[in-house]
Backbone as a ProteinNet text record, in pm:
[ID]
protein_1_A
[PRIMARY]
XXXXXXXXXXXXXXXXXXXXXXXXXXXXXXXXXXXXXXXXXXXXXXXXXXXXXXXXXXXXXXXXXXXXXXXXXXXXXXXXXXXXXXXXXXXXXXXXXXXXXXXXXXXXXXXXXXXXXXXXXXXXXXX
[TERTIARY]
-302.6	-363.7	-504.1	-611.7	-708.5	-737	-916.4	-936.2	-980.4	-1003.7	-1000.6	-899.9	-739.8	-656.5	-637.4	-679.6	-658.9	-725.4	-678.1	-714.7	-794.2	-910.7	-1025	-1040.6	-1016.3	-1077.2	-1198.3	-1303	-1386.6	-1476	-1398.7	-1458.9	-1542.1	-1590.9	-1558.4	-1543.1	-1379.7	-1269.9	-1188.3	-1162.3	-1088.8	-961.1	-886	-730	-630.7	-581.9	-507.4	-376.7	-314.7	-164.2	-224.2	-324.1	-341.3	-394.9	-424.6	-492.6	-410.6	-320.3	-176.9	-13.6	-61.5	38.7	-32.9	-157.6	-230.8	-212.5	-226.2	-163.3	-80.4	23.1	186.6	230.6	132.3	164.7	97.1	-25.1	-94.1	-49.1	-6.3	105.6	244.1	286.2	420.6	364.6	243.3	200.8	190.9	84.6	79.1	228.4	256	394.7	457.7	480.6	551.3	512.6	376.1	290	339.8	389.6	431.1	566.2	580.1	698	848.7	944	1042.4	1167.5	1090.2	1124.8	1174.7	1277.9	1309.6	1235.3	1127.9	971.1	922.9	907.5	864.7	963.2	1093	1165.2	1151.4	1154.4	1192.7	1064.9	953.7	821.6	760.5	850.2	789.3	884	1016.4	1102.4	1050.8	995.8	974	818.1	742.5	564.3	580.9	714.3	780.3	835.2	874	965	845.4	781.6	665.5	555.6	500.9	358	396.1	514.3	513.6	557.6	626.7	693.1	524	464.4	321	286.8	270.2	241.6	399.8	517.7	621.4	610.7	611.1	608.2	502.9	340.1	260.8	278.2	373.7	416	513.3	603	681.9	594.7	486.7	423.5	348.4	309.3	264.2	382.7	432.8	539	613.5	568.5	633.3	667.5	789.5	838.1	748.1	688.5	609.1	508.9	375.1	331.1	337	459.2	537.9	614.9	655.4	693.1	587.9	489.2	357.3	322.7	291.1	241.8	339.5	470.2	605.7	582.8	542.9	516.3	419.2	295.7	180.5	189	242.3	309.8	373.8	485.8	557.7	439.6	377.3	297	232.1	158.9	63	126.6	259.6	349	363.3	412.5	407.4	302.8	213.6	26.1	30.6	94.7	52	97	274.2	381	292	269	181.9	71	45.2	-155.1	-13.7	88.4	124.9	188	248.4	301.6	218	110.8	8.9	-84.7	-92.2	-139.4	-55	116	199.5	223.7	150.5	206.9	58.8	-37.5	-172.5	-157.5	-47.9	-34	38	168.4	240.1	209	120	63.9	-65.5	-140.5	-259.7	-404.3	-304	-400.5	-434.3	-328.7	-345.9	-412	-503.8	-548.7	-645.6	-747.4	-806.4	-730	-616.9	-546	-494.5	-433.6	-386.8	-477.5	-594.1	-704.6	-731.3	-760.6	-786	-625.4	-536.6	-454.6	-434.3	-444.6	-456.4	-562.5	-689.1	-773.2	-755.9	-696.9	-677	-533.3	-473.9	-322.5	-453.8	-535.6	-615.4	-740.3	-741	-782.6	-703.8	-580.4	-475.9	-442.5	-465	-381.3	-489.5	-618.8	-749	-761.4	-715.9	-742.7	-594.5	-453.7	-369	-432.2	-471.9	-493.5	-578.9	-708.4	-777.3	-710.5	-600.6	-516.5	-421.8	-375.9	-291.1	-368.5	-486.1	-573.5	-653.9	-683.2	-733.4	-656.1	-498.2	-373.4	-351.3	-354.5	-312.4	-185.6	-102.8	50.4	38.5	-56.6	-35.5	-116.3	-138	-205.6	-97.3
412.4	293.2	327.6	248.8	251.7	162.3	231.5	135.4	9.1	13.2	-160.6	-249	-193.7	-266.9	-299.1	-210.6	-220	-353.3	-456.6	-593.9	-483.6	-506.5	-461.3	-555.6	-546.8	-628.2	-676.3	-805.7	-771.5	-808.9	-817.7	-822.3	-962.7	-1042.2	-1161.8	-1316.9	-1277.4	-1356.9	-1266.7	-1267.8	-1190.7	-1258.9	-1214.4	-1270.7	-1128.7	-1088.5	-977.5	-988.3	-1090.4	-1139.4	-1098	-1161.8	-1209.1	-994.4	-959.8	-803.2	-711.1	-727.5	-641.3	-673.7	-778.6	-850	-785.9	-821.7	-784.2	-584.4	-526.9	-393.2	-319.9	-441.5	-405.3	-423.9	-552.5	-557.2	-453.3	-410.4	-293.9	-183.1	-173	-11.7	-3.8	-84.1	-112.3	-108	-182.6	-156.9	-38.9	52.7	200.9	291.5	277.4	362.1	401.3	252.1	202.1	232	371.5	429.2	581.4	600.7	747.3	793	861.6	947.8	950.9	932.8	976.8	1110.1	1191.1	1303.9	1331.6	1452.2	1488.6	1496.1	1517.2	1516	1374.7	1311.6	1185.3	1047.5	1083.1	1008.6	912.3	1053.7	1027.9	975.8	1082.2	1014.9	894.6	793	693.5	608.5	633.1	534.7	584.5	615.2	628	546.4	578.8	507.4	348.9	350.7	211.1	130	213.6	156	102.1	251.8	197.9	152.2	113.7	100.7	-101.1	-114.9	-256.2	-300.6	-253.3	-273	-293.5	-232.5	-288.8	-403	-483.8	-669.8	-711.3	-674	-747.8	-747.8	-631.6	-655.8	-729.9	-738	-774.9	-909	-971.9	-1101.4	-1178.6	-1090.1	-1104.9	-1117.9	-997.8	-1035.9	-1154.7	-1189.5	-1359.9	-1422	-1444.1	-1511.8	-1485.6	-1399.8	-1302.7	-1421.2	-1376.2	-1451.9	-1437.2	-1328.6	-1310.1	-1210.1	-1163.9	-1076.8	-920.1	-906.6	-797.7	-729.6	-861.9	-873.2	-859.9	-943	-905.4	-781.6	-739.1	-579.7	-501.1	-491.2	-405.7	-427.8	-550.1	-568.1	-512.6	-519.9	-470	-318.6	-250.9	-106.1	-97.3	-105.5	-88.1	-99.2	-209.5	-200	-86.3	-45.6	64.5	206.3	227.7	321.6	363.1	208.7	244	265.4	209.7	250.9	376.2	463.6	616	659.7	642.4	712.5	667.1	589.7	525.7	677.2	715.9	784.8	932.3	960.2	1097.8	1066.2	1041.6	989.7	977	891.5	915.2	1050.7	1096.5	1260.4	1325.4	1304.9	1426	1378.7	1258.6	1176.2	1209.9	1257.8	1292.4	1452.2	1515.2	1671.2	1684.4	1610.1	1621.8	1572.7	1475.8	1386.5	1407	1550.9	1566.6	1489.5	1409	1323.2	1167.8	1173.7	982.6	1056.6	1100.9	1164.9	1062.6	934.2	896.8	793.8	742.9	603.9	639.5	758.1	764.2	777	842.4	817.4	690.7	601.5	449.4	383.3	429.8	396.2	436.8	543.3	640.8	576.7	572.1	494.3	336	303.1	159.7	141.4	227.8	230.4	313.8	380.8	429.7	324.6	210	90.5	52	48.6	-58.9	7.7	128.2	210.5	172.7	164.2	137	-15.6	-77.4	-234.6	-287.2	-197.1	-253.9	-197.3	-45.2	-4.8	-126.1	-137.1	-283.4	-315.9	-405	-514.2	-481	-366.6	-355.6	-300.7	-266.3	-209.7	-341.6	-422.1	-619.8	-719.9	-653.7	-756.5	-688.9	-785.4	-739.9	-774.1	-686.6	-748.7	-837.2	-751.2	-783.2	-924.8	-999.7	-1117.2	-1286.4
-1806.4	-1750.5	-1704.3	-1721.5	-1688.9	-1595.1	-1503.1	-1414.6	-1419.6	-1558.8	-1562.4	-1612.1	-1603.4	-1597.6	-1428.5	-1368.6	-1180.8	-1187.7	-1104.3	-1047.9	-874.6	-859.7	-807.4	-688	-539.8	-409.5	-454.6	-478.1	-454.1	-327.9	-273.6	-100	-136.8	-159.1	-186.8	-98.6	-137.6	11.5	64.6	179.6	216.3	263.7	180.1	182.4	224.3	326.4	346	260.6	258.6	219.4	39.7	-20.6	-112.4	-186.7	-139.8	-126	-168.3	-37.7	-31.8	-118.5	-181.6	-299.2	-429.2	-429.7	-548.2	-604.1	-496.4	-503	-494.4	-467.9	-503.5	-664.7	-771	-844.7	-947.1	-912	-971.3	-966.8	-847.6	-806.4	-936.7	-920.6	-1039.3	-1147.3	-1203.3	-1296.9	-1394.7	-1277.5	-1298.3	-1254	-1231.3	-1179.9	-1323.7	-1368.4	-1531.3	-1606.6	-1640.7	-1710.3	-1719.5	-1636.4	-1559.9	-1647.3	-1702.3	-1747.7	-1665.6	-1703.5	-1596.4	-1605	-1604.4	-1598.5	-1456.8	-1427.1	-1341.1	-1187.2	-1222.9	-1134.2	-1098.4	-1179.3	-1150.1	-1113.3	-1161.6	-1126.6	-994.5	-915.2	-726.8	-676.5	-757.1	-675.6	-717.5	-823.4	-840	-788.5	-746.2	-657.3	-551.2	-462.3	-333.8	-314.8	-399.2	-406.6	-409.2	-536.3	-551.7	-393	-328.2	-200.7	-91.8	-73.6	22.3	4.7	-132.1	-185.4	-165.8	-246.1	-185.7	-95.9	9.1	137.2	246.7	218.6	250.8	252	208.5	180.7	249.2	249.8	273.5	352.8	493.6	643.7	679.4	566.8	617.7	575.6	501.3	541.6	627.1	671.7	783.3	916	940.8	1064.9	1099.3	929.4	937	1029.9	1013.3	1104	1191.3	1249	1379.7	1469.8	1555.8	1633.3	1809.1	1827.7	1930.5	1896.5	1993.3	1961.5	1925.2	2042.4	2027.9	1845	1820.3	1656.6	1589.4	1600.4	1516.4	1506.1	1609.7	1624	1591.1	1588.1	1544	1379.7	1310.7	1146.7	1116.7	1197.1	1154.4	1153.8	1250.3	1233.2	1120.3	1106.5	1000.4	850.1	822.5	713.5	781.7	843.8	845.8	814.4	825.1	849.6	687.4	593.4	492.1	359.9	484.7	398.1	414.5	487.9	522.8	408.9	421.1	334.2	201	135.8	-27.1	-52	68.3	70.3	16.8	112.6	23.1	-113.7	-126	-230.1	-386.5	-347.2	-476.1	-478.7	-374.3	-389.8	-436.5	-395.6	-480.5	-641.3	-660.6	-803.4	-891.7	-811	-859.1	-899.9	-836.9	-817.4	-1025.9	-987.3	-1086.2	-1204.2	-1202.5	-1315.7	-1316.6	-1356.9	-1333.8	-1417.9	-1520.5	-1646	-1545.5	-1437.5	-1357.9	-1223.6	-1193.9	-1156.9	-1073.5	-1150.6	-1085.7	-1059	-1133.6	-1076.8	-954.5	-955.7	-789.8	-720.5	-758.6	-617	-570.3	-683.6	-636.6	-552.5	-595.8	-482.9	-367.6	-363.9	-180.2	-123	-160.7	-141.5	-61.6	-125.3	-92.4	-0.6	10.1	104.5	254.7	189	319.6	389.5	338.4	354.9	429.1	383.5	453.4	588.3	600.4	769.7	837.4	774.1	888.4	888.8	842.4	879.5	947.3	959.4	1030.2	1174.7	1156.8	1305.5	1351.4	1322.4	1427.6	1403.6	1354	1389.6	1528.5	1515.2	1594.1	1745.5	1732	1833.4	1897.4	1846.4	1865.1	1880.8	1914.2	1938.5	2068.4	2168.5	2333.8	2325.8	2409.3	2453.8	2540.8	2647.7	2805.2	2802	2721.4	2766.6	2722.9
[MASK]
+++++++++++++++++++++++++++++++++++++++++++++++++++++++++++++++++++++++++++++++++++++++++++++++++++++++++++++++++++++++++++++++

C-alpha cells in the first residue's frame, strides 16, 4: 500500500469523530496488506483492536453521561492512541518493506495522544 492510497487529514475542517473514523478505516486497510505469518498474525490483531478502538471511545465520550465519563472516554481513546504508536513500530520492525506506512500511522495515533491530552487537560471536573 502506498501513501497515496492513505486518505490524508487535510487540516481543512476539523472533524475529530470524522479523523479518527477515517484512520480506523486506513489502518484496516493497510493491516490487510501485511502477510499473516506467525509474526504478523498477533501484531495485526492487536493494531486491529486498538488502532480502531480509538474513534469508538472517542464516540462514546461524545455522549458521555457526565464530565467525569467524558474524561474517563477521552482517556481510554488516548490510552489506545499510545498502544497503536507501539504496535506500528513493532509492525515497522517485522515488516521492514511497510516501513513508511507505519510511520504515517504512529504518527498520527501520536497526534491523537496529544490532542486527547488538551482535551483531557481543558476539561475541569471541579466546575
Amino acid at each position: 500500500m502506498s501513501n497515496d492510497k492513505i486518505q490524508k487529514h487535510t487540516g481543512k475542517e476539523y472533524d475529530l469523530a470524522e479523523r479518527t473514523a477515517q484512520f480506523s478505516e486506513n489502518l484496516i486497510t493497510f493491516l490487510k496488506t501485511l502477510s499473516r505469518d506467525t509474526i504478523n498474525r498477533p501484531l495485526v490483531y492487536q493494531a486491529t483492536k486498538s488502532g480502531t478502538s480509538i474513534g469508538a471511545n472517542y464516540m462514546e465520550a461524545d455522549v458521555a453521561e457526565s464530565k467525569r465519563d467524558f474524561v474517563h472516554k477521552i482517556g481510554i481513546s488516548r490510552k489506545e492512541a499510545k498502544e497503536t504508536m507501539y504496535w506500528m513500530r513493532v509492525i515497522a520492525r517485522a515488516n521492514q518493506d511497510k516501513k513508511q506506512e507505519c510511520r504515517y500511522f504512529y504518527q498520527e495515533a501520536e497526534e491523537f495522544v496529544k490532542i486527547f491530552s488538551t482535551i483531557i487537560s481543558n476539561t475541569k471536573l471541579n466546575s
